[in-house]
C-alpha positions, 0 to 999 in steps of 0.5 A, a space after each residue: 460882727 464884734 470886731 466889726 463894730 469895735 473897729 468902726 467905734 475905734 476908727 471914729 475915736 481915731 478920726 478925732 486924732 488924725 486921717 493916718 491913725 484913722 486909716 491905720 486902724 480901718 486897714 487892720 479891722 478890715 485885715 480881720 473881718 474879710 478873711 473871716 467873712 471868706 471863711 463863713 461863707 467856705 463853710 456854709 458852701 461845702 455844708 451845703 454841697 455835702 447836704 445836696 450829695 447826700 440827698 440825691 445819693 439817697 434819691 431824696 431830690 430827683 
């Protein structure tokens, strides 16, 4: 979220300047928070698939 805002807060200052360097800077921002975000939601799957393995394994959901 960090980087998410600082980039938004950059591109606005970069728009003042030009569309290019606006562009230039939108592009690289959002280079860093999709795979981020991809990477999140990876993690929180295989917890959860792991949880739900263990929990019928051990006969806690039916």
């Amino acid at each position: 979220m960090y980087v998410a805002v600082n980039a938004n807060i950059r591109v606005a200052q970069g728009a003042k300047h030009s569309l290019n360097k606006s562009l230039q800077i939108s592009f690289r921002g959002g280079a860093v928070t999709g795979p981020s975000i991809h990477d999140l939601i990876k993690l929180f799957s295989t917890i959860t698939l792991v949880l739900a393995t263990i929990f019928v394994n051990y006969g806690l959901i039916r």
